[in-house]
C-alpha positions as CSV (number, residue, x, y, z in Angstrom):
1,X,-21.2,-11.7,12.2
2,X,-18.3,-12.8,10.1
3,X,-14.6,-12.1,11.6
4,X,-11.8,-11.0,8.8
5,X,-8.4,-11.6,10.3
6,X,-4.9,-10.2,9.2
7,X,-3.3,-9.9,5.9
8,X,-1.5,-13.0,5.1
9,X,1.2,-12.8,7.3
10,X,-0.9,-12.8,11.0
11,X,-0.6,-11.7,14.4
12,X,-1.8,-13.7,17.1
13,X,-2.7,-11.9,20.1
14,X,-1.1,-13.6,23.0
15,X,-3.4,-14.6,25.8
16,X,-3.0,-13.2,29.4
17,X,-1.6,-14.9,31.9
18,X,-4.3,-15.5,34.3
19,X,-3.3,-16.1,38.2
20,X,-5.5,-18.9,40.2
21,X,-7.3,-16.2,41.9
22,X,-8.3,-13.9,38.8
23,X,-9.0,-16.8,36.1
24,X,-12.4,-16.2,34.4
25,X,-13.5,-19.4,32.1
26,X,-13.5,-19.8,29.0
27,X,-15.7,-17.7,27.0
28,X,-18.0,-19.7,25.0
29,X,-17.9,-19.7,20.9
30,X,-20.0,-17.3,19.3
31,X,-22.9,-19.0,16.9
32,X,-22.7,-17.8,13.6
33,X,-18.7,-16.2,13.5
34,X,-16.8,-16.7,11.0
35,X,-13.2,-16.2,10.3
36,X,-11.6,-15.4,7.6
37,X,-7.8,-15.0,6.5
38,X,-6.9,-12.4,3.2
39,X,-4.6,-13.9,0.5
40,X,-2.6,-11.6,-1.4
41,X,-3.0,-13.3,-4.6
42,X,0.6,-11.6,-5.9
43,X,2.7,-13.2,-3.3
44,X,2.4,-16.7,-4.4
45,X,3.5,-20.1,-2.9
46,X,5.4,-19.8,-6.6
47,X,6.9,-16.6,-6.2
48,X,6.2,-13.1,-6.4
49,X,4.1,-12.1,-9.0
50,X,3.2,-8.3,-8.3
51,X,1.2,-7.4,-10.6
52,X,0.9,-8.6,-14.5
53,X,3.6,-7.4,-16.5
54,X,6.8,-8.1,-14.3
55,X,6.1,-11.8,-14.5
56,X,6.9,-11.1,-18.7
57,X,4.7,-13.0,-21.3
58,X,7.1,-16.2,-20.8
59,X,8.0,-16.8,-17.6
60,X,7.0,-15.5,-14.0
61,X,9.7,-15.0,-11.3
62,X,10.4,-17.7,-9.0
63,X,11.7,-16.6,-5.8
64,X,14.2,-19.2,-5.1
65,X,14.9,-20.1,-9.0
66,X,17.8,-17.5,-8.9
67,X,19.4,-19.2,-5.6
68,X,19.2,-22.5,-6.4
69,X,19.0,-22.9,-10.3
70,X,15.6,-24.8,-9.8
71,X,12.2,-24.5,-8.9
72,X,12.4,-25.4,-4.8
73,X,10.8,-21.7,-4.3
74,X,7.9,-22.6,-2.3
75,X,7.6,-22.6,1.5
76,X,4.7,-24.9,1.8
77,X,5.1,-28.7,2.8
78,X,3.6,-29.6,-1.0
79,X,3.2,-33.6,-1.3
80,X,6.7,-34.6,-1.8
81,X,4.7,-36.9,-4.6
82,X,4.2,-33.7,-6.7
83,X,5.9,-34.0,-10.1
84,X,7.5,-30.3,-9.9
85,X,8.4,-29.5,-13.2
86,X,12.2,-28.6,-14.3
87,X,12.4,-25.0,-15.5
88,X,9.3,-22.1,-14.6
89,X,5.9,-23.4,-17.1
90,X,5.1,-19.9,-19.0
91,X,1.9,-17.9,-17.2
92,X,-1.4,-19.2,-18.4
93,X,0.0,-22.8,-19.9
94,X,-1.7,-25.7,-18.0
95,X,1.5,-26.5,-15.7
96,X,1.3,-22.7,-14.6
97,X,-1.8,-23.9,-13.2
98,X,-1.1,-27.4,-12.1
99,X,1.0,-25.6,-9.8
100,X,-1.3,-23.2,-8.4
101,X,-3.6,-25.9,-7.6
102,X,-1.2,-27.5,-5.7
103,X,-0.5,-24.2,-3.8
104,X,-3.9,-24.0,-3.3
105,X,-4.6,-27.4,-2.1
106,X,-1.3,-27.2,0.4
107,X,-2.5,-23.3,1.6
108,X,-5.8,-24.3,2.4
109,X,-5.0,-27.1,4.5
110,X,-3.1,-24.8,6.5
111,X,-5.6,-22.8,6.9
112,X,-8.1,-24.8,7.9
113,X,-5.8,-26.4,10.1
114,X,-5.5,-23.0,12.1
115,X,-9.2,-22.8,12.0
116,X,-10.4,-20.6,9.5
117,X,-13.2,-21.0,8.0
118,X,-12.2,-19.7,4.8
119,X,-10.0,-16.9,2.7
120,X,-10.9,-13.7,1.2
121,X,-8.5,-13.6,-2.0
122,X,-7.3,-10.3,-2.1
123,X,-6.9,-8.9,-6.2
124,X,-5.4,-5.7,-7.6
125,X,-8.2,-4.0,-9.5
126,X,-7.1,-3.7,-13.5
127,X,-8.7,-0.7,-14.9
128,X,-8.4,-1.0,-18.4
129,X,-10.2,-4.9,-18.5
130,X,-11.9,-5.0,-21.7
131,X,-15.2,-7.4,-20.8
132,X,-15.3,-7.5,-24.8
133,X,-11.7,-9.5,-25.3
134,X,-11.0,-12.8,-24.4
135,X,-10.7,-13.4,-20.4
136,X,-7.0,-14.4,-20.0
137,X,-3.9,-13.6,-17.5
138,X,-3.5,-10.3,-19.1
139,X,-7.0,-9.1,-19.9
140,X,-9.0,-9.8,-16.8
141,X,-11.1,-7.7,-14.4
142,X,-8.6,-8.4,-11.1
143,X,-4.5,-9.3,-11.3
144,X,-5.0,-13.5,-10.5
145,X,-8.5,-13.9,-11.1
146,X,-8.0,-17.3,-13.0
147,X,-5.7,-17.5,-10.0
148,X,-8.7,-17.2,-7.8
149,X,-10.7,-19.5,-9.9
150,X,-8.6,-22.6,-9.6
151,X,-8.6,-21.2,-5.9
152,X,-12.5,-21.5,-6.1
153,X,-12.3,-24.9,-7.5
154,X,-10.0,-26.4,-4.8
155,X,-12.1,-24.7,-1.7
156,X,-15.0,-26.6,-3.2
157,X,-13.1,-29.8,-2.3
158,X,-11.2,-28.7,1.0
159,X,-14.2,-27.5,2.9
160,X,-13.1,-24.2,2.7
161,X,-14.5,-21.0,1.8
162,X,-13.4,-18.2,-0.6
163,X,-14.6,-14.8,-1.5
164,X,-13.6,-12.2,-4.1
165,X,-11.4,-9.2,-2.6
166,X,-11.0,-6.4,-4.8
167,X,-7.9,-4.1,-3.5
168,X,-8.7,0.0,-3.4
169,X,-5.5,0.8,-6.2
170,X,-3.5,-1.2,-8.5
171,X,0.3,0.1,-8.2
172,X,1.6,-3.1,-9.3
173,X,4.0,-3.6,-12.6
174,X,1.2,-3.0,-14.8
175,X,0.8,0.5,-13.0
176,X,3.9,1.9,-11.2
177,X,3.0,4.9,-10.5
178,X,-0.4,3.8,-8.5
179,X,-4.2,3.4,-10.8
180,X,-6.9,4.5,-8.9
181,X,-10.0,3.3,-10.9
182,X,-12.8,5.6,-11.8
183,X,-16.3,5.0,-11.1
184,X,-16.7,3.4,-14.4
185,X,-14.0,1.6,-14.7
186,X,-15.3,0.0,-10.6
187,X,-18.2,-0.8,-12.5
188,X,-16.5,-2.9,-15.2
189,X,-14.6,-4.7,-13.3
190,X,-17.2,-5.2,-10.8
191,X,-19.5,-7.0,-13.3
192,X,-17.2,-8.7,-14.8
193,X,-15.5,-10.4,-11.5
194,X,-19.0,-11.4,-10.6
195,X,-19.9,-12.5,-14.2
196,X,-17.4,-14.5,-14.8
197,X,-17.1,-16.2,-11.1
198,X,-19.2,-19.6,-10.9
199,X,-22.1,-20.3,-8.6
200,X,-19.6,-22.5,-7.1
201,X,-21.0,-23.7,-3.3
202,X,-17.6,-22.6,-2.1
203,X,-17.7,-19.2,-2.8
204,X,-18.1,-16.7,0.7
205,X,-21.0,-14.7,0.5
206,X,-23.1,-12.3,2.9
207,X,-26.5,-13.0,3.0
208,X,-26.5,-14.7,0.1
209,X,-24.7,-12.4,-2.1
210,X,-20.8,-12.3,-3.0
C-alpha cells in the first residue's frame, strides 16, 4: 500500500498530547508503505513557470530576478559551490538544465531527508502534442516533461523515487481559459509520456507498471 502525501507545500498533522495515564506505544511501521510527496513541476526552485508560453521563447521568469536584478530566486540551500550563471539561460539551452539538475539534486535531498520515499511529478496535460514533431519544451506530451526527465535522472542517483503525474486540465499560459483533453487526445499524450520515459530503475511504478 503506497501513501501519497500533500501537494508540495504539506501539512503535518500534529500528534496528540498523550497524558502518563492514556499513552499507547508507538505503533509499529507498516511493511510495504510507501510515501510519496507531489511536485508541481511549474513552481520551480527557478521560478514560476506556469505553463509553457508565459516563460516566452527566450527567457523564463525568475521570481526574485525583478527584486534583486540577479538570479538569487531560489529557496533551496543549493551548494554554495554552484557556478549560478549571471542573467536567466533561455528554456531548453543546456544551462536551463544545468539548473534544474541542481534543483533537483537540492529538492530531493530534502525530501528524502523528511522521509519520503520518493515524488510523484505532477505535469499539466498538453493536448495538442504532436508525437510526430520533435520532442522539445514546447511540443511535448506534459508542461516539464524534459523537466521530469533530468528529475528521473537525478532520483537514479539520490535513492529516490519518481513517477509520472499527469494533472486532470491544463489552464496554464498555453490554455487560459482551462483545456480539458478529449479521450483522444488522453491517449496521445498517454503513449507518448510512457514512450518517451526510460526504463530508468528510478522511476515509481505499481506492480510493476508506471
Amino acid at each position: 500500500m503506497r501513501l501519497v502525501l500533500g501537494k508540495l507545500l504539506l501539512s503535518l498533522l500534529a500528534a496528540v498530547p498523550a497524558t502518563a495515564s492514556t499513552s499507547a506505544p508507538a505503533a509499529a511501521p507498516l511493511a510495504g508503505r510507501e510515501a510519496l510527496v507531489c511536485y508541481l513541476s511549474w513552481h520551480s526552485p527557478l521560478g514560476k513557470l506556469n505553463g509553457t508560453r508565459q516563460w516566452g521563447r527566450d527567457a523564463y521568469r525568475h521570481r526574485a530576478e525583478s527584486e534583486s536584478g540577479g538570479v538569487r530566486n531560489h529557496p533551496l540551500p543549493f551548494d554554495p559551490g554552484f557556478d549560478w550563471p549571471e542573467s536567466a539561460p533561455k528554456v531548453g539551452d543546456p544551462a536551463y538544465y544545468d539548473l534544474q539538475r541542481a534543483a533537483a539534486r537540492a529538492t530531493q535531498a530534502q525530501m528524502g531527508g523528511a522521509g519520503f520515499d520518493g515524488l510523484l511529478f505532477d505535469m499539466l496535460p498538453m493536448p495538442d502534442y504532436d508525437p510526430g514533431e520533435e520532442l522539445d519544451e514546447f511540443n511535448s506530451p506534459l508542461a516539464h516533461f524534459k523537466t521530469f526527465l533530468v528529475w528521473l535522472e537525478e532520483a537514479e542517483r539520490n535513492g529516490m523515487k519518481v513517477g509520472l503525474m499527469p494533472d486532470i486540465a491544463n489552464q496554464s499560459g498555453d490554455y487560459p481559459q482551462r483545456r480539458n483533453p478529449s479521450v483522444a487526445e488522453w491517449t496521445r499524450i498517454l503513449a507518448g509520456a510512457l514512450d518517451q520515459t526510460p526504463d530508468s530503475p528510478a522511476l515509481w511504478r505499481i506492480d510493476g507498471r508506471p
